[in-house]
Backbone as a ProteinNet text record, in pm:
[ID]
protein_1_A
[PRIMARY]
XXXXXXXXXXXXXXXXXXXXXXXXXXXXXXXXXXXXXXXXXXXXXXXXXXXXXXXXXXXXXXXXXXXXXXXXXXXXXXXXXXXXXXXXXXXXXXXXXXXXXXXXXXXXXXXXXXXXXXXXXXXXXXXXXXXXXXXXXXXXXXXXXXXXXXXXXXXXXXX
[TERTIARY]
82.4	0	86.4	204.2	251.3	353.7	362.9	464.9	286.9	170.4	58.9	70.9	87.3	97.3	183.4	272.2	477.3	404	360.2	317.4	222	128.9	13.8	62.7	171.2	222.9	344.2	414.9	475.6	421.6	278.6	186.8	150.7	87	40.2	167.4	297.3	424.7	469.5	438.7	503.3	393.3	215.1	135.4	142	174.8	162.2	315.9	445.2	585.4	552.6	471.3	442.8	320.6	261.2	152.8	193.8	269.5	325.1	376.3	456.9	511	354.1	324.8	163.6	117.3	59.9	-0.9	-64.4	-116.5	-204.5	-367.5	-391.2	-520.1	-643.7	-581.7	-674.1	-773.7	-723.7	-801.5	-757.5	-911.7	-886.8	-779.5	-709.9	-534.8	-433.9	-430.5	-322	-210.6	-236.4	-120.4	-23.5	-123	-50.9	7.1	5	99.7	203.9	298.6	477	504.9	557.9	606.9	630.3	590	527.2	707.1	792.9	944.8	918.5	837	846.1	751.5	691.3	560.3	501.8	412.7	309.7	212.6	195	31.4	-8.9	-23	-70.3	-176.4	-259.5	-421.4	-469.1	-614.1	-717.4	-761.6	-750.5	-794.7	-902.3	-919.9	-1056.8	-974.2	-1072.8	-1046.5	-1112.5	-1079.6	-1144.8	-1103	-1188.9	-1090.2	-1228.1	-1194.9	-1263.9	-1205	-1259.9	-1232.3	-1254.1	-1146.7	-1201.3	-1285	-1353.6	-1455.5	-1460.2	-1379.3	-1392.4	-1296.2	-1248.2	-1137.4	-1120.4	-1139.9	-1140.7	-987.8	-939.5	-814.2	-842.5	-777	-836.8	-691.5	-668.3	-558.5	-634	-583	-654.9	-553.4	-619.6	-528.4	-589.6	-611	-657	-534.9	-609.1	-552	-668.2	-574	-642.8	-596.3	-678.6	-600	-581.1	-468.8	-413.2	-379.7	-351.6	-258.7	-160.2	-87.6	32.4	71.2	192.7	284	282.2	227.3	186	0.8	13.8	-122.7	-196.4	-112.1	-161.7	-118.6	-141.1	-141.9	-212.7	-122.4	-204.8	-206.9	-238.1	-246.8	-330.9	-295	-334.5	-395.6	-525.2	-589.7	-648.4	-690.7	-681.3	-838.7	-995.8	-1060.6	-1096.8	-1102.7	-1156.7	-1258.5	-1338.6	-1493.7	-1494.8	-1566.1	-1584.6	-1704.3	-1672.6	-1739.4	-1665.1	-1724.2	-1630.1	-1684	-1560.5	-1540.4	-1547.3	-1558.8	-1567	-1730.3	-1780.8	-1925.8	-1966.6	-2078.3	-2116.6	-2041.3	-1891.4	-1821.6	-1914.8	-1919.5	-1946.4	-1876.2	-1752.7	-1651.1	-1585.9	-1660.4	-1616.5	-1524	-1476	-1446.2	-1311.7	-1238.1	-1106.4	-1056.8	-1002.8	-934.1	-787.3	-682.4	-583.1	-482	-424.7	-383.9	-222	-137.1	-3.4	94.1	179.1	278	364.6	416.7	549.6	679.9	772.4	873.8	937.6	992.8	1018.4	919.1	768.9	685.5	684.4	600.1	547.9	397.9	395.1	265.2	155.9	101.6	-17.3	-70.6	-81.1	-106.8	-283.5	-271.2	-441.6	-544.2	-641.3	-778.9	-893.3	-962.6	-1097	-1201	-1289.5	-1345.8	-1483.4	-1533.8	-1673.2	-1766.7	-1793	-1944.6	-1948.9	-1868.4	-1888.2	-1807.3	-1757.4	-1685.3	-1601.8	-1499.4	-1402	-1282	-1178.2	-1084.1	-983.9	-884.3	-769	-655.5	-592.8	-471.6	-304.4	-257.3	-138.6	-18	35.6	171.9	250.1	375	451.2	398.5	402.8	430.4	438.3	583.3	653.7	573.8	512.6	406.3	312.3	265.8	153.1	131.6	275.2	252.7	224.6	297.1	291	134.2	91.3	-54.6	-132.4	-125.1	-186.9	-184.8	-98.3	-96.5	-166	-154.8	-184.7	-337.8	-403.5	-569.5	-594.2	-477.8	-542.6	-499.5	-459.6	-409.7	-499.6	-464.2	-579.3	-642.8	-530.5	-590.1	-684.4	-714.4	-791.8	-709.1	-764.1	-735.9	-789.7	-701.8	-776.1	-727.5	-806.9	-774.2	-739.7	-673.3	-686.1	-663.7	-693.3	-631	-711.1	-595.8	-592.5	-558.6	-643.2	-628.9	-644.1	-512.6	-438.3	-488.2	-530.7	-568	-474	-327.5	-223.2	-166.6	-230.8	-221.1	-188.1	-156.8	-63.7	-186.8	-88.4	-206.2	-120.5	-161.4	-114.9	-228.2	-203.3	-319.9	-234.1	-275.5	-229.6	-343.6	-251.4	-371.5	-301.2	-313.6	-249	-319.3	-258.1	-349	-323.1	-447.4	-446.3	-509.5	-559.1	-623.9	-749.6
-119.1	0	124.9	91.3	236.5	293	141.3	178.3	275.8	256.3	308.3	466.8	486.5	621.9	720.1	641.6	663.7	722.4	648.3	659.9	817.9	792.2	894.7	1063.1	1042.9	1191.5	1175.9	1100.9	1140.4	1220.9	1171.9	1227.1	1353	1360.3	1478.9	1602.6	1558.4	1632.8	1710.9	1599.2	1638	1762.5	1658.6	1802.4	1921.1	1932.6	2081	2139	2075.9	2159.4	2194.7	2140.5	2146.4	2234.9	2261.9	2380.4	2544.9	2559.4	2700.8	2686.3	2586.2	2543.6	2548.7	2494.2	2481.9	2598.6	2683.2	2824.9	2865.3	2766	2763	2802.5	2890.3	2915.9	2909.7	2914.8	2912.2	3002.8	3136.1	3255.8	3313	3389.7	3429.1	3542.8	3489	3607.3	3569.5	3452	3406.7	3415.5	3335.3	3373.8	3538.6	3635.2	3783.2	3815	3756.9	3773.9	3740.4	3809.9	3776.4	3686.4	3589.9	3525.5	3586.4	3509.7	3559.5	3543.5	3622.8	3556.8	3604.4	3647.9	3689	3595.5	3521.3	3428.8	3497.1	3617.2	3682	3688.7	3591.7	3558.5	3428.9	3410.8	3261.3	3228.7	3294.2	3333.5	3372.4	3295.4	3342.1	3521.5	3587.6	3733.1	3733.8	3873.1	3894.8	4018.3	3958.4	3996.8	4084	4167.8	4237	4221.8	4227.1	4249.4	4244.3	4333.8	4376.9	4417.7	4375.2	4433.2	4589.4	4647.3	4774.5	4765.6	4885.3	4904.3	5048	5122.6	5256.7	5358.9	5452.8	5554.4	5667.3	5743.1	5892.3	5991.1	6060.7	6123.4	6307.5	6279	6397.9	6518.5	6566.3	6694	6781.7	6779.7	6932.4	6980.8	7112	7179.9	7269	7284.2	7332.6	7444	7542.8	7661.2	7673.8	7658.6	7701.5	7802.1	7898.9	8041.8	7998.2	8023.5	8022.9	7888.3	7836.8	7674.9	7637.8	7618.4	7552.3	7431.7	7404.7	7505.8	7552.4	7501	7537.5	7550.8	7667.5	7674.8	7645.3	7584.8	7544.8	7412.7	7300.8	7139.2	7136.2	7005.9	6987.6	6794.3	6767.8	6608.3	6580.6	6424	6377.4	6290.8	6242.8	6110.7	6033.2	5880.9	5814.4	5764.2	5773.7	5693.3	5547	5456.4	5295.6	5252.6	5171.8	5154	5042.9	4967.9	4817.2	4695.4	4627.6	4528.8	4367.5	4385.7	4304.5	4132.3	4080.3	3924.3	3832.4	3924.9	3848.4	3872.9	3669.1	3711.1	3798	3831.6	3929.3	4047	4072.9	4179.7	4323.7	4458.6	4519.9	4606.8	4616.3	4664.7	4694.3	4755.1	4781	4915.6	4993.1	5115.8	5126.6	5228.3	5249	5413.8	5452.2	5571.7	5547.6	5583.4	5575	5753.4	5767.6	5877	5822.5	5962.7	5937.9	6068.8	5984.5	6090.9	6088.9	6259.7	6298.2	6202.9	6163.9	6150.4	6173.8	6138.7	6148.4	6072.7	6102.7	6096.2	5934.3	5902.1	5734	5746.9	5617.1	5620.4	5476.2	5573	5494.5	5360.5	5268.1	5113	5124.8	5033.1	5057.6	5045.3	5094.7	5053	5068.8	5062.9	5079.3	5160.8	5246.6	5322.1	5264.8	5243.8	5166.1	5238.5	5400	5457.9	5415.6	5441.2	5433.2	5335.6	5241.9	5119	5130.8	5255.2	5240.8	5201.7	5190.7	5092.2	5194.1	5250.6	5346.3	5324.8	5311.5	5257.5	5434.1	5402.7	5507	5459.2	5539.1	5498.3	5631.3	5566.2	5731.1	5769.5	5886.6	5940.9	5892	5867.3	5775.2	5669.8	5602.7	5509.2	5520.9	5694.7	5722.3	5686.2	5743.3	5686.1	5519	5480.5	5287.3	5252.9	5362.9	5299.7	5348.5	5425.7	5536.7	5419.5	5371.8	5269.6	5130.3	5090.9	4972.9	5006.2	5056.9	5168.1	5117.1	5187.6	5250.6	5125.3	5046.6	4841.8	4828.9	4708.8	4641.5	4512.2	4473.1	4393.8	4420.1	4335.5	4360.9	4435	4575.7	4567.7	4520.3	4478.8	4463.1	4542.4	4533.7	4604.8	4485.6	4483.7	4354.4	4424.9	4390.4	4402	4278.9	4277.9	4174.7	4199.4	4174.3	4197.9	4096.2	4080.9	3913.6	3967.9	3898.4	3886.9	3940.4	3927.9	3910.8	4114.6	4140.6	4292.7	4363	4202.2	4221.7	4294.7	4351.4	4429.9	4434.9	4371.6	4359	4455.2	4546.9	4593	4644.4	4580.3	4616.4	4609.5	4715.4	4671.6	4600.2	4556.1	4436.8	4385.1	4364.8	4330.8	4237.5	4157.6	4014.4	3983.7	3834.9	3766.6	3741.3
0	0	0	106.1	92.7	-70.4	-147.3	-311.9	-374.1	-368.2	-424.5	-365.6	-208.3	-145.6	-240.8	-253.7	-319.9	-444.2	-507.4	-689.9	-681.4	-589.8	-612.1	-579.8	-452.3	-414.7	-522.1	-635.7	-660.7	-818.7	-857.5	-970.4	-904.2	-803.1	-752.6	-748.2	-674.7	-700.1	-853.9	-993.3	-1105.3	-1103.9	-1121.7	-1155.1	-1116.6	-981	-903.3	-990.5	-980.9	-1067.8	-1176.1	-1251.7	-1442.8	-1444.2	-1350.6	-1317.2	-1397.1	-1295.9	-1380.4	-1538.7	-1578.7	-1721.4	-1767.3	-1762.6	-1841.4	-1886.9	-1790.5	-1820.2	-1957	-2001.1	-2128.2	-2067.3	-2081.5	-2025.5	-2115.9	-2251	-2366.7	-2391.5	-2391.3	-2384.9	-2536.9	-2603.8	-2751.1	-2746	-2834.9	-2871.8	-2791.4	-2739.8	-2657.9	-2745.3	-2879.7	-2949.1	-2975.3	-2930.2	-2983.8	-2865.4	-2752.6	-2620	-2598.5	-2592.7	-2587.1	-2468.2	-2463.5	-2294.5	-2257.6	-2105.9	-1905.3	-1865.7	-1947.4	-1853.4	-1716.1	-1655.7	-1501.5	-1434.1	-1512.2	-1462.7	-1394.8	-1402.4	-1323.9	-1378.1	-1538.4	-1524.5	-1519.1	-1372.6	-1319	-1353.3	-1298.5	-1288.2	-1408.9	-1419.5	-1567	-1500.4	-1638.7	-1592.1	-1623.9	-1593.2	-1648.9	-1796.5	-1933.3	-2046.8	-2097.7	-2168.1	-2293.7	-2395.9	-2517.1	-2638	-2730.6	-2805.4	-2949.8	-3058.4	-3197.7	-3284	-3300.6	-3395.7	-3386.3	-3521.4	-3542.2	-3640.7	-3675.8	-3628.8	-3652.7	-3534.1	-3566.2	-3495.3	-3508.7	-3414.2	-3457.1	-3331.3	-3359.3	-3347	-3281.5	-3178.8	-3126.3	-3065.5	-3125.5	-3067.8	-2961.1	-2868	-2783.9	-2707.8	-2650.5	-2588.4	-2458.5	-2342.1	-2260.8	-2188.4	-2133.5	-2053.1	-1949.7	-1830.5	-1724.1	-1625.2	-1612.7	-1539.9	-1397.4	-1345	-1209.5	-1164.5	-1247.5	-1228	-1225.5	-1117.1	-1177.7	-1173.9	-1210.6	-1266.7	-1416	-1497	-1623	-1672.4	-1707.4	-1712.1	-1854.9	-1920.4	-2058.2	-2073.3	-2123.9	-2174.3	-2291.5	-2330.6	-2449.4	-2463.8	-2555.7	-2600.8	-2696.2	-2712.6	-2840.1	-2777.1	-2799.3	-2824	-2920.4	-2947	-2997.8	-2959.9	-2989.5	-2942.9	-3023.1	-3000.3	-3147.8	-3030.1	-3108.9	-3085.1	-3225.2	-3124.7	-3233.2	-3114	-3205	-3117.9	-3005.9	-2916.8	-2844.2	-2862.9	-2838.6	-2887.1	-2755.3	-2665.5	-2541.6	-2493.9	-2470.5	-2484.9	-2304.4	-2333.6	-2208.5	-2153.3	-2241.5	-2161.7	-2290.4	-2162.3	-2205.2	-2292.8	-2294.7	-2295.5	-2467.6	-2532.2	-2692.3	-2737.6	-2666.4	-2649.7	-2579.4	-2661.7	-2572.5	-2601.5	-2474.7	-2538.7	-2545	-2610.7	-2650.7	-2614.7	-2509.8	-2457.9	-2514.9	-2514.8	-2565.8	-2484.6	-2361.2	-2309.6	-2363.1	-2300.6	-2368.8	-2306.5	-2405.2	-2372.1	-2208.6	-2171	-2045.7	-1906.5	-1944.7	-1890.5	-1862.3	-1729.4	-1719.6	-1764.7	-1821.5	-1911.2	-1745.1	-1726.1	-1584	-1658.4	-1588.4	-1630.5	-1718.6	-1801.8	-1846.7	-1725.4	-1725.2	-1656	-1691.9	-1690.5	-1697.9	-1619.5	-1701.4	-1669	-1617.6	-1523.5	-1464.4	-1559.5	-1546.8	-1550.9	-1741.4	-1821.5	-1964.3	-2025.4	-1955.1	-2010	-2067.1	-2055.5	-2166.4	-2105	-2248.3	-2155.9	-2154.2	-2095	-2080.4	-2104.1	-2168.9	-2207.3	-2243.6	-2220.5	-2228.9	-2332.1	-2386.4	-2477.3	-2474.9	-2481.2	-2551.1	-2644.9	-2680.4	-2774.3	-2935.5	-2860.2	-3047.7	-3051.5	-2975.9	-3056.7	-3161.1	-3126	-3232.9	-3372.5	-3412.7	-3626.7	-3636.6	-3527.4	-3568.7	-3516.7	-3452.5	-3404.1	-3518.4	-3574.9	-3675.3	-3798.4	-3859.2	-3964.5	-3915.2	-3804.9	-3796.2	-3802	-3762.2	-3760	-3895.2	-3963.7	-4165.1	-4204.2	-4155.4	-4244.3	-4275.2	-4357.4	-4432.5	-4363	-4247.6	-4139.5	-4060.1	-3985.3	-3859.6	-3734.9	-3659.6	-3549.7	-3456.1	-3322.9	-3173.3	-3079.7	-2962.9	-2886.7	-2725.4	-2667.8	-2562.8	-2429.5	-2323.6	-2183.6	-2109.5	-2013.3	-1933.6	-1824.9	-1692.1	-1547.1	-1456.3	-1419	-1330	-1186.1	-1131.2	-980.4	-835.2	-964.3	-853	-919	-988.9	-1012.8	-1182.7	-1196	-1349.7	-1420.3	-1495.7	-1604.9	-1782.5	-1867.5	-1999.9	-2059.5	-2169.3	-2249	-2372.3	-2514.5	-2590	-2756.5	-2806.9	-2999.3	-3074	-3137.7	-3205.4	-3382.3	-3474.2	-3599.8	-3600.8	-3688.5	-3688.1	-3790.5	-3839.5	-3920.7	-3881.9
[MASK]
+++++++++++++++++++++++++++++++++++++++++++++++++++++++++++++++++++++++++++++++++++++++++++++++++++++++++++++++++++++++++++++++++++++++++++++++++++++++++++++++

């Protein structure tokens, strides 16, 4: 009885080591995700992702009297709107914000009251996002939120 004990903790042992190796979660666009070399996505997230279907490009510039330290800003945004591929998520909409150089670009999130998704890039991302938009492919839009904090969100063209 106890060579059967031996056999069963030593199956139970491989499964739990080959656990993390595994990490196939089988979620749509797994393929457009670069390897986890830090292994911090253990956990199934919670997903979004839609095609886009349409994009509109927004320059602005605000001044506000008695602010500082600068009382004028400006920026570029990016909004796409499509339909989402994940069934029951509400989530078809993204804005696309772009800091300056120097700047840290804040992790994506999500907006509760209007569902949109928030995503940040430098700057110099803009022209490569700007073409991949006007391709003749499909765009997407993806994010992904790991339990343990991770946050992936990216657009991506595809087939």
């Amino acid at each position: 009885m106890s060579i059967g004990s031996k056999a069963l903790v030593s199956i139970l042992l491989a499964l739990l080591s080959s656990a993390p190796m595994a990490n196939t979660l089988g979620l749509p666009h797994d393929q457009y995700m670069p390897d986890d070399l830090y292994a911090a996505r253990q956990d199934k997230p919670d997903q979004m992702l839609f095609e886009v279907d349409s994009y509109r490009l927004t320059l602005g510039t605000e001044y506000r009297p008695n602010a500082l330290p600068s009382p004028q800003s400006a920026g570029v945004w990016v909004f796409v709107q499509g339909r989402s591929l994940i069934a029951g998520s509400p989530v078809h909409q993204a804005r696309i914000a772009f800091v300056d150089a120097g700047s840290k670009a804040r992790p994506a999130r999500l907006e509760p009251d209007t569902q949109t998704l928030l995503i940040e890039y430098p700057v110099a991302y803009m022209q490569t996002l700007m073409r991949l938009l006007d391709g003749d492919a499909p765009a997407f839009v993806q994010a992904r939120f790991y339990g343990n904090g991770t946050i992936w969100a990216d657009v991506h063209g595809g087939d």
